[in-house]
GUPAMAR-411369 format. One line per 2 residues: number of its first residue (from 0); their letters; for each residue z, y, x of C-alpha. Coordinates in nm, 4 decimals. Each point is the difference from the previous one (the first is absolute). Layout:
N
NUM> a> Z,Y,X | ...
This chain:
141
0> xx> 0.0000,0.0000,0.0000 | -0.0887,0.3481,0.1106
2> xx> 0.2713,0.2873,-0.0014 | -0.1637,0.1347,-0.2943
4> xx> 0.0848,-0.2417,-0.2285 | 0.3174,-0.0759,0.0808
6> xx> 0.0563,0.3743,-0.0945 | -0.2093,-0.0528,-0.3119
8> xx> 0.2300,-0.2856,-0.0728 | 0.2698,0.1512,0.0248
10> xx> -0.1253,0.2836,-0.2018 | -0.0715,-0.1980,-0.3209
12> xx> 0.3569,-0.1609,0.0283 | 0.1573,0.3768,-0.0220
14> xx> -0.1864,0.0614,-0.2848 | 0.0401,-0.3074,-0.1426
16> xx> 0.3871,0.0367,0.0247 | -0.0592,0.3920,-0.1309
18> xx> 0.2307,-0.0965,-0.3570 | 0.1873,-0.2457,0.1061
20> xx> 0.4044,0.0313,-0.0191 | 0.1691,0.0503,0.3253
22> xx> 0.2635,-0.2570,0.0957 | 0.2352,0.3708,-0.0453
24> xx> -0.0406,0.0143,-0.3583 | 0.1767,-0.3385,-0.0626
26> xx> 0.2672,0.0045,-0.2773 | 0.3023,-0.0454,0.2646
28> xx> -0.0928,0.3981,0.0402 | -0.0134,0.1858,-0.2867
30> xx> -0.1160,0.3366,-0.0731 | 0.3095,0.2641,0.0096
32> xx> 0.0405,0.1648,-0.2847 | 0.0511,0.3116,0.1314
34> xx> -0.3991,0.0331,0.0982 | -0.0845,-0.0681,-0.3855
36> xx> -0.1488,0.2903,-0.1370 | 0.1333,0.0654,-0.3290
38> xx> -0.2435,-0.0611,-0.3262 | 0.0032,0.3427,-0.0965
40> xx> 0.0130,0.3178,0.2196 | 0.2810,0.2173,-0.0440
42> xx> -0.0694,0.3149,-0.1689 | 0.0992,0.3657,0.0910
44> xx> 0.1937,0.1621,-0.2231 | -0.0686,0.3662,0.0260
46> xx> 0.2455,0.2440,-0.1175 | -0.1204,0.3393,-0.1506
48> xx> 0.1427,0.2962,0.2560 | 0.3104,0.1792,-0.0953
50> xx> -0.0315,0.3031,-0.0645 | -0.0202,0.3186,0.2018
52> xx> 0.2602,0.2381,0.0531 | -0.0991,0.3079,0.1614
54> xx> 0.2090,0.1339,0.2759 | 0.2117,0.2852,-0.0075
56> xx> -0.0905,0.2680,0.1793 | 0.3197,0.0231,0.2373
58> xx> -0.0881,-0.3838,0.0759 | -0.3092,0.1595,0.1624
60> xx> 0.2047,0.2162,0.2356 | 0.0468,-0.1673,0.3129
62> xx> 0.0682,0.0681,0.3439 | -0.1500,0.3294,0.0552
64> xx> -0.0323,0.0375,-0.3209 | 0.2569,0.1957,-0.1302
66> xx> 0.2223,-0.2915,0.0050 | 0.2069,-0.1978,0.1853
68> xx> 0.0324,0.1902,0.3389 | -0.2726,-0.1457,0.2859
70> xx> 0.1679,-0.1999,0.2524 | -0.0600,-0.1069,0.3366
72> xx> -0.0006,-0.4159,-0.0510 | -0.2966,0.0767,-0.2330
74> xx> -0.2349,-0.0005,0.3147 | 0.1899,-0.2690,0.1767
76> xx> -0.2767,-0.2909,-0.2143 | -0.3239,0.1707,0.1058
78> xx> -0.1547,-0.0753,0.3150 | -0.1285,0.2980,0.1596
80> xx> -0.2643,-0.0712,0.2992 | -0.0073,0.1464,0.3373
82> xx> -0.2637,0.2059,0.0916 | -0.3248,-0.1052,0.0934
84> xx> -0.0802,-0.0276,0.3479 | -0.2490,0.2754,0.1616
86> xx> -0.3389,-0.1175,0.0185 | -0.1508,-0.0429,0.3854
88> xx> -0.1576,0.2376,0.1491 | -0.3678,-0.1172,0.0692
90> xx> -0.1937,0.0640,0.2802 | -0.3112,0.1918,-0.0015
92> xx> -0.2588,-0.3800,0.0942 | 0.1298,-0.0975,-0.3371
94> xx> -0.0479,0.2987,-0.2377 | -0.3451,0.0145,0.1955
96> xx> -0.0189,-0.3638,-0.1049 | 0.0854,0.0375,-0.3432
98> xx> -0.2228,0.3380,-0.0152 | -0.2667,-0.2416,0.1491
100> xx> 0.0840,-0.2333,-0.2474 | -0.0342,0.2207,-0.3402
102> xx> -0.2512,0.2680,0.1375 | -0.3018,-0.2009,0.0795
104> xx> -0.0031,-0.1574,-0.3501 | 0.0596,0.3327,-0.1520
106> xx> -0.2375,0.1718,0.1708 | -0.2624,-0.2333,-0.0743
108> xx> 0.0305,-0.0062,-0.3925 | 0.0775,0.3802,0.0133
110> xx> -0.3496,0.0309,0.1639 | -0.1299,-0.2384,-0.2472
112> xx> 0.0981,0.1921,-0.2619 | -0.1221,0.2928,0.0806
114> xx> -0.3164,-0.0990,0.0937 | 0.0358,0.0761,0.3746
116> xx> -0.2851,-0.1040,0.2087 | 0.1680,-0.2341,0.3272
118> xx> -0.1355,-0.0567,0.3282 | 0.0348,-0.2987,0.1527
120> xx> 0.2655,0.1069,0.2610 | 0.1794,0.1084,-0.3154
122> xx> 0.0112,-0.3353,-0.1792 | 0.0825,-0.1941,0.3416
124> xx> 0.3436,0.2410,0.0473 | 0.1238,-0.0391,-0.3801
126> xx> -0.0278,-0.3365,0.0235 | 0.0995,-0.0655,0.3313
128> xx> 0.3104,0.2323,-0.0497 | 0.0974,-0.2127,-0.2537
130> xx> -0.0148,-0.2812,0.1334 | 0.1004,0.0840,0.3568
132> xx> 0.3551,0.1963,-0.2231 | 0.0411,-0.4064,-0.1735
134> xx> -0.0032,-0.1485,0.3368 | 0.2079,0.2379,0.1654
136> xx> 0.2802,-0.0221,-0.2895 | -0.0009,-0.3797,0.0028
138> xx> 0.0098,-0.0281,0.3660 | 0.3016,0.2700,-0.0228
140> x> 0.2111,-0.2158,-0.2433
């Protein structure tokens, strides 16, 4: 017999034995009761809401308010954050970069939008500013 019908083989008996009863599902184990489902779901009783009462106007007086006087432990719960750090300084390869970056792009749709006639020289330094500002801003990271 080849390999490939052995594993046809035993493919037919898995199917084959697809229904059958496992040798877990004897009666010496029986089902707990407690995953039964019950026969009926049980239903939600909703209750109609009470009903409002509007607030006083004093109970709307709170610290700060006019009420109660403001104390200090109010602001003891809130978490106040420190100040951000300054932002770094950059130097002036990567705002030449980044100027590379934007500007070539920028200048070409601005002259493409106006109707601006380029020279060759023109198109070559847009596009290699841009790309020349990509490279230098990856190879700065």
């Amino acid at each position: 017999m080849t390999p490939q019908s052995d594993e046809d083989e035993v493919w037919r008996q898995i199917v084959a034995s697809f229904n059958d009863t496992s040798e877990l599902d004897s009666a010496d184990q029986p089902w707990p009761d407690s995953e039964n489902l019950p026969a009926e779901p049980p239903r939600r009783v909703v209750k109609p809401p009470e009903e409002v009462r509007q607030p006083l106007p004093e109970e709307f007086a709170g610290p700060g308010r006019g009420g109660e006087a403001e104390t200090e432990d109010d602001d003891e719960g809130h978490y106040v954050p420190p100040p951000p750090p300054p932002l770094p300084k950059t130097d002036t390869a990567t705002k030449l970069a980044w100027l590379a970056l934007f500007g070539g792009p920028a200048y070409l749709l601005l002259s493409a939008a106006l109707s601006w006639r380029l020279q060759g020289w023109m198109l070559f330094t847009a596009v290699a500013a841009f790309i020349g500002g990509f490279v230098a801003l990856v190879v700065r990271m």
